[in-house]
C-alpha positions as CSV (number, residue, x, y, z in Angstrom):
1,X,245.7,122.6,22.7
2,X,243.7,119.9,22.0
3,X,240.8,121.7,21.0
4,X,239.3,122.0,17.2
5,X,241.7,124.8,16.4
6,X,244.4,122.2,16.8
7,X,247.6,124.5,16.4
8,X,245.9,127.2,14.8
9,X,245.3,129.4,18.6
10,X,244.1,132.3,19.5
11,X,245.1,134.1,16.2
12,X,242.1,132.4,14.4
13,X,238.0,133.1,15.1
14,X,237.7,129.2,14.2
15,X,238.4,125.8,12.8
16,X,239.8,125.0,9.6
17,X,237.6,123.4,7.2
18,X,237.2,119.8,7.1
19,X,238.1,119.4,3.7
20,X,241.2,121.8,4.6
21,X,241.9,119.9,8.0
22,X,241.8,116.9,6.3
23,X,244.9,118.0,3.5
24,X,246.7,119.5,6.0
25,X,247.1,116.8,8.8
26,X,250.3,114.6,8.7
27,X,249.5,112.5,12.0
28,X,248.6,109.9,9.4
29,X,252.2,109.2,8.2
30,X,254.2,111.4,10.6
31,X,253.2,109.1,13.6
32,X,256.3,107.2,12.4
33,X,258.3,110.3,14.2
34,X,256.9,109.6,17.9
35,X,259.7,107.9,19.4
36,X,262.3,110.7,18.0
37,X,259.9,113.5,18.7
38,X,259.5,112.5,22.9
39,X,263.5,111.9,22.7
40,X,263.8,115.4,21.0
41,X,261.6,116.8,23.7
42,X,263.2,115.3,26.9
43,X,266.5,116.5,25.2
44,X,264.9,119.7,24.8
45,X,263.4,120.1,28.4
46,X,266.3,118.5,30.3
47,X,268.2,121.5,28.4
48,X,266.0,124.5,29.2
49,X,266.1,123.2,32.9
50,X,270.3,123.7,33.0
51,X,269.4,127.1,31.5
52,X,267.1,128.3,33.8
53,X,264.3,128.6,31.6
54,X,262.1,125.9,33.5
55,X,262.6,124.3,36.9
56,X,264.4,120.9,37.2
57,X,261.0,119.8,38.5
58,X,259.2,120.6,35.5
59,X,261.7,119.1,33.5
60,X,261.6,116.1,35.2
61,X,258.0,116.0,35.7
62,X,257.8,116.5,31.6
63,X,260.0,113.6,30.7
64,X,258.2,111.5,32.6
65,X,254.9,112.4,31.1
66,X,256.6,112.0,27.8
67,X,257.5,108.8,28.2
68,X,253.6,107.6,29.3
69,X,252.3,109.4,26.4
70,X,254.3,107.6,24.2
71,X,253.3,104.7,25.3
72,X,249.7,105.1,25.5
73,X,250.0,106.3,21.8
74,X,252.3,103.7,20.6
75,X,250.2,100.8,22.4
76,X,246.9,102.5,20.8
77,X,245.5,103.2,24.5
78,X,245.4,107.0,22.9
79,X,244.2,108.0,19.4
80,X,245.8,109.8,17.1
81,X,243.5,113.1,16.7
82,X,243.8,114.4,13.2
83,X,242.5,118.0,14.2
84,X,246.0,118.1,15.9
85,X,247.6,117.5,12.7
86,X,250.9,116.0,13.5
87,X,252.7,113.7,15.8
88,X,254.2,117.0,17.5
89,X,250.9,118.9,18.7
90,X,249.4,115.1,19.4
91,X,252.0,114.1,21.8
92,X,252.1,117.7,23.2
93,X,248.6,118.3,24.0
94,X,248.6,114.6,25.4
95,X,251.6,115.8,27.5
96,X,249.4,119.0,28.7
97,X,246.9,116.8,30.1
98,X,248.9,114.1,31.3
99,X,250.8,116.9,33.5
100,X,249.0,120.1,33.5
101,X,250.5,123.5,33.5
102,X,254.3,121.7,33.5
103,X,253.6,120.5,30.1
104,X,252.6,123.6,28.3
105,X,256.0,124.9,29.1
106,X,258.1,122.4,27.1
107,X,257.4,124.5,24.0
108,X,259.2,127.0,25.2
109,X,262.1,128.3,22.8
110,X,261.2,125.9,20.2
111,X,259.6,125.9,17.0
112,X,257.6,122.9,15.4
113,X,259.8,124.1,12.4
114,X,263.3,122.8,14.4
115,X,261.1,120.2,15.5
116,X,260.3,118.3,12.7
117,X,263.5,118.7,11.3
118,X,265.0,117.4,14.3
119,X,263.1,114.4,14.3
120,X,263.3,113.5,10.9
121,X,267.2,114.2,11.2
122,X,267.0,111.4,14.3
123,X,264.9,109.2,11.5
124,X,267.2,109.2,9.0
125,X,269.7,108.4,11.3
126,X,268.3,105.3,12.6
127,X,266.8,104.2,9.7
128,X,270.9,104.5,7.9
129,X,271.6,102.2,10.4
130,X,268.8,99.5,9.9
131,X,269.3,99.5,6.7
132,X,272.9,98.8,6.9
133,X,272.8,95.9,9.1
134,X,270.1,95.2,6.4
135,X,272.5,95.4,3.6
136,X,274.9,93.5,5.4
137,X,272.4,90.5,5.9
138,X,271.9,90.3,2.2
139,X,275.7,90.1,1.6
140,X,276.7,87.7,4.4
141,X,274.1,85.4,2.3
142,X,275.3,86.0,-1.0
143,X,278.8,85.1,0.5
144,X,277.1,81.4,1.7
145,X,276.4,81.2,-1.6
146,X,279.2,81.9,-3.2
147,X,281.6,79.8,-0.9
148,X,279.4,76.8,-2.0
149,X,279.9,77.7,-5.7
150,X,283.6,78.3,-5.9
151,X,283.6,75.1,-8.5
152,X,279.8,75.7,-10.5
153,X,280.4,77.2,-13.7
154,X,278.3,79.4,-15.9
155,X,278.6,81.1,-19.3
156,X,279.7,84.8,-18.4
157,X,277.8,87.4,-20.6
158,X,278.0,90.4,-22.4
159,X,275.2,92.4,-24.1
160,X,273.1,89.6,-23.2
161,X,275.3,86.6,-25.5
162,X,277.6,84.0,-24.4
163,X,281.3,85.1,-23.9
164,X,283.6,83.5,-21.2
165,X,283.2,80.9,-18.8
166,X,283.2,82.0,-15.4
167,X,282.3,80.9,-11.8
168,X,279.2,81.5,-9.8
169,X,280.7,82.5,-7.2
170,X,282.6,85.3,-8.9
171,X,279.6,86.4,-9.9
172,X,277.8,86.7,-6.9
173,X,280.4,88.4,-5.1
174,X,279.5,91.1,-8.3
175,X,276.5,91.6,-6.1
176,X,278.4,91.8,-2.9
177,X,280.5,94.7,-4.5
178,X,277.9,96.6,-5.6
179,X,276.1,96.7,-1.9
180,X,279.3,97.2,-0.6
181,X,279.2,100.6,-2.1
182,X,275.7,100.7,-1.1
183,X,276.5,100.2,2.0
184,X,279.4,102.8,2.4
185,X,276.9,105.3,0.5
186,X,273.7,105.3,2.9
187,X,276.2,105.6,5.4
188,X,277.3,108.7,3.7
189,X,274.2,110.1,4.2
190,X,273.6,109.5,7.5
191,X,276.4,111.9,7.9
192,X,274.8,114.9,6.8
193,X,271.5,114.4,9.1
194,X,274.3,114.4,12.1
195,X,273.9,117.9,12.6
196,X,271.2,119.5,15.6
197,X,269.2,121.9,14.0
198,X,267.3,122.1,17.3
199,X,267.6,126.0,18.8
200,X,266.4,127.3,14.9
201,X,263.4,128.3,15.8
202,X,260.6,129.2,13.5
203,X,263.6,130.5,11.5
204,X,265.9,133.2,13.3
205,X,266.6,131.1,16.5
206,X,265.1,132.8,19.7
207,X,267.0,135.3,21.8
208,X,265.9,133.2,24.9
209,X,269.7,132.0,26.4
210,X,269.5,128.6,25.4
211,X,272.4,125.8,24.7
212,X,272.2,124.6,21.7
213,X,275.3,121.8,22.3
214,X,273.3,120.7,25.6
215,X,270.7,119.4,23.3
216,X,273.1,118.0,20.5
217,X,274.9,116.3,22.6
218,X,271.5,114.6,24.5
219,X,270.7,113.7,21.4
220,X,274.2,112.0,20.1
221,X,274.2,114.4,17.5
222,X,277.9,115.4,16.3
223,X,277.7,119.4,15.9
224,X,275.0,121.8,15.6
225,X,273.5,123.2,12.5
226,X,275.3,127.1,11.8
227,X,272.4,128.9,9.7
228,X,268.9,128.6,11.1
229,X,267.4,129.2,7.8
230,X,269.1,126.6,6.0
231,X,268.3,124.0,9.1
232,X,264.7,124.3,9.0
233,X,264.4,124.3,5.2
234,X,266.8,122.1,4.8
235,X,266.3,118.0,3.5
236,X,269.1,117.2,1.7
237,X,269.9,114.4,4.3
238,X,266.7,112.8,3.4
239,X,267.2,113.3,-0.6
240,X,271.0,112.1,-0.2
241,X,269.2,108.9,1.6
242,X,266.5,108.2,-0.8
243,X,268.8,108.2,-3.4
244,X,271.4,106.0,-2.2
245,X,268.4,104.2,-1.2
246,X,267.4,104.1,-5.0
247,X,270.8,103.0,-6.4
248,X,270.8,100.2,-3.8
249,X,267.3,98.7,-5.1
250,X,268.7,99.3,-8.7
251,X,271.1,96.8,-7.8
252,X,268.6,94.4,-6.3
253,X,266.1,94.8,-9.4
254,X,269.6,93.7,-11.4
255,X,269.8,90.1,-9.1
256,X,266.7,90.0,-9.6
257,X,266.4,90.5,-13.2
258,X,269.2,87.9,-13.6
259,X,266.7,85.7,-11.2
260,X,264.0,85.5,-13.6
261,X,265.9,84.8,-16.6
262,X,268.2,82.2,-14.9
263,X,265.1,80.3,-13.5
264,X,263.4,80.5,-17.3
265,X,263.4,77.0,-19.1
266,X,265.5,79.1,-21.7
267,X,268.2,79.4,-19.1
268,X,267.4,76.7,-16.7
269,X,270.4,78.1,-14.5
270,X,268.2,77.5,-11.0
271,X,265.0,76.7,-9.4
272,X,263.7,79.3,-6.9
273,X,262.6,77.7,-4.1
274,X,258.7,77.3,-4.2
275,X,258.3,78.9,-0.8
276,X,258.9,82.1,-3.0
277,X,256.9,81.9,-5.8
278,X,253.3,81.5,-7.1
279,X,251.2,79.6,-9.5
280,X,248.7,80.1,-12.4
281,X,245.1,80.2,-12.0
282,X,245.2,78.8,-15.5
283,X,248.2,77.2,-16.3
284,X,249.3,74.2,-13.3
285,X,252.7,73.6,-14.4
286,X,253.8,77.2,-13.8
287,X,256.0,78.1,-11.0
288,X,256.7,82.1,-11.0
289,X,259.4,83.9,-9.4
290,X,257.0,86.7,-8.6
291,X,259.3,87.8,-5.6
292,X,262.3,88.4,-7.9
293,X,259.7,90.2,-10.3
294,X,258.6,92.5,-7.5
295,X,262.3,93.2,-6.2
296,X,262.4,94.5,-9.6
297,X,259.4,96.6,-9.8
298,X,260.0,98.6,-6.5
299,X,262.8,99.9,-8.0
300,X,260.9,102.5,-10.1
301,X,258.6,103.4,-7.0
302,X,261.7,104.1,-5.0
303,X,263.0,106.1,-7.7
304,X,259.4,108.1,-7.9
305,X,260.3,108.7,-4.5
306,X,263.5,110.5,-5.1
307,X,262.0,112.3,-8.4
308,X,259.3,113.3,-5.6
309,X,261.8,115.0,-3.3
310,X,263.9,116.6,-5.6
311,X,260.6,117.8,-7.2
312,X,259.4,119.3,-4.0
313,X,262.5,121.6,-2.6
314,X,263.3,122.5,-6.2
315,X,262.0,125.9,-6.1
316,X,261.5,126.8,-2.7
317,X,262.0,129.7,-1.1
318,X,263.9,130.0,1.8
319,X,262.9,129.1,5.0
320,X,260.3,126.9,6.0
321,X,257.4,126.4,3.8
322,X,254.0,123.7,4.6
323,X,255.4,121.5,1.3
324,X,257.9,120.2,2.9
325,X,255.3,118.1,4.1
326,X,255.4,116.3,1.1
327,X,258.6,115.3,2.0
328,X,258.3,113.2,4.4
329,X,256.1,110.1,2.8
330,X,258.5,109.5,-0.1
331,X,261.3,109.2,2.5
332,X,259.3,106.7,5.0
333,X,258.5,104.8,1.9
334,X,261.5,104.6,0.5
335,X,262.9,103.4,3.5
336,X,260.4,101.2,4.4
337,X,260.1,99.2,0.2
């Protein structure tokens, strides 16, 4: 298991390339998976033990082992090995020699094909929810704001000229509508990775007896996925995320758009607080709003990401194919900009 074949077994008279090792490992970004990937597998192992399929003592023995490896890997006490390739094979070859015989039967029924898509499902999930409360941060301070500016006035706009008078806080409670949909969107999507697609298999499930709603429900999953092919080719959830995602920062990059004009001695409608801007190597006097600048520029790498997804599962074939790889990076990233 841990070996230089990494996953590749008994199948192959040797070790991929380096060059080819190197493209092919995701530890390097997948890593991000570990905590959903060792909740996947308890899940997983607590369910093959009410089946039969292992003994309650290997399935206890197993979580336990799961939960030291992850944190000897999450503390750094274990390295990542790339000639594993991905958090899946790490933390289960780690598992093997943590526990011994015990651990090599935790695969059992299970595909790294339901796997991954179980624990990016789990991601997406949790990252819905961060970046909700996230969302909601952001309003409950534009809502400060705008309770202290019931009574400043401003020019209101359109195509960029002086129309109507209007009052700051009716325009920042613009903002507050806008991630209010935002909001009610990336929720949205978290609703369509709440589906188990654990029990898939490579593709065409496994005629071992397992339960497929033991593990959905250890997981807090809502309902199991009903084609096996579409589950472990399917990344919609992430796609549907990335681009509410998008939309979201397109709404930031407008605030902060409005930012750097407002703080321009042409509008002179505020002063960004110098804590958040920079100076001029050249020029003293210059206080730029660089944060509001950048706000705006991630926009268009966000929206890269979502071009990059929908540019990936475009034309593939159904089930599982290795570029769905690709998709994982644009959907950390965006999450994580």
């Amino acid at each position: 298991m841990s070996g230089p074949k990494g996953a590749r077994g008994k199948r192959f008279s040797g070790a991929l390339d380096p060059a080819a090792a190197r493209m092919n490992a995701s530890v390097g970004f997948d890593y991000r998976l570990l905590s959903h990937d060792v909740a996947g597998s308890i899940a997983h192992a607590n369910m093959l033990a009410s089946r039969g399929l292992i003994t309650d003592a290997d399935a206890k023995e197993i979580a336990a082992g799961l939960s030291r490896v992850e944190t000897r890997l999450a503390t750094g006490e274990l390295a990542w090995d790339d000639a594993l390739e991905d958090v899946h094979m790490n933390v289960e070859a780690r598992l093997v020699d943590e526990i011994g015989e015990a651990g090599r039967r935790l695969h059992t029924a299970r595909s790294r094909n339901d796997q991954v898509a179980t624990d990016l499902k789990l991601y997406a999930r949790a990252a819905a929810a961060q970046l909700c409360m996230r969302i909601d941060q952001v309003r409950r301070a534009l809502l400060v704001q705008a309770r202290a500016h019931v009574d400043t006035l401003l020019p209101g706009y359109t195509h960029l000229q002086r129309a109507q008078p209007t009052r700051l806080a009716h325009h920042l409670l613009a903002y507050d509508a806008m991630m209010s949909r935002d909001h009610a969107r990336i929720s949205d999507a978290a609703k369509r990775a709440d589906a188990s697609p654990l029990g898939s298999g490579a593709l065409a499930a496994t005629t071992l007896p397992i339960d497929r709603e033991h593990t959905m429900r250890g997981l807090g999953f809502s309902q199991v996925t009903r084609n096996s092919l579409d589950a472990v080719g399917d990344r919609d959830f992430a796609i549907e995320l990335v681009g509410a995602c998008a939309l979201a920062h397109v709404h930031l990059s407008r605030l902060g758009e409005e930012l750097v004009l407002w703080a321009s001695q042409e509008f002179g409608f505020v002063k960004i607080g110098e804590a958040y801007c920079s100076g001029s190597s050249l020029m003293p006097q210059k206080v730029n709003p660089d944060l509001a600048e950048l706000v705006r520029a991630k926009t268009g790498r966000i929206i890269g990401d979502w071009v990059t997804l929908m540019t990936v599962v475009k034309g593939l074939p159904l089930a599982y194919n290795k570029d769905l790889q690709e998709t994982q990076e644009p959907l950390y990233d965006a999450v994580e900009t």
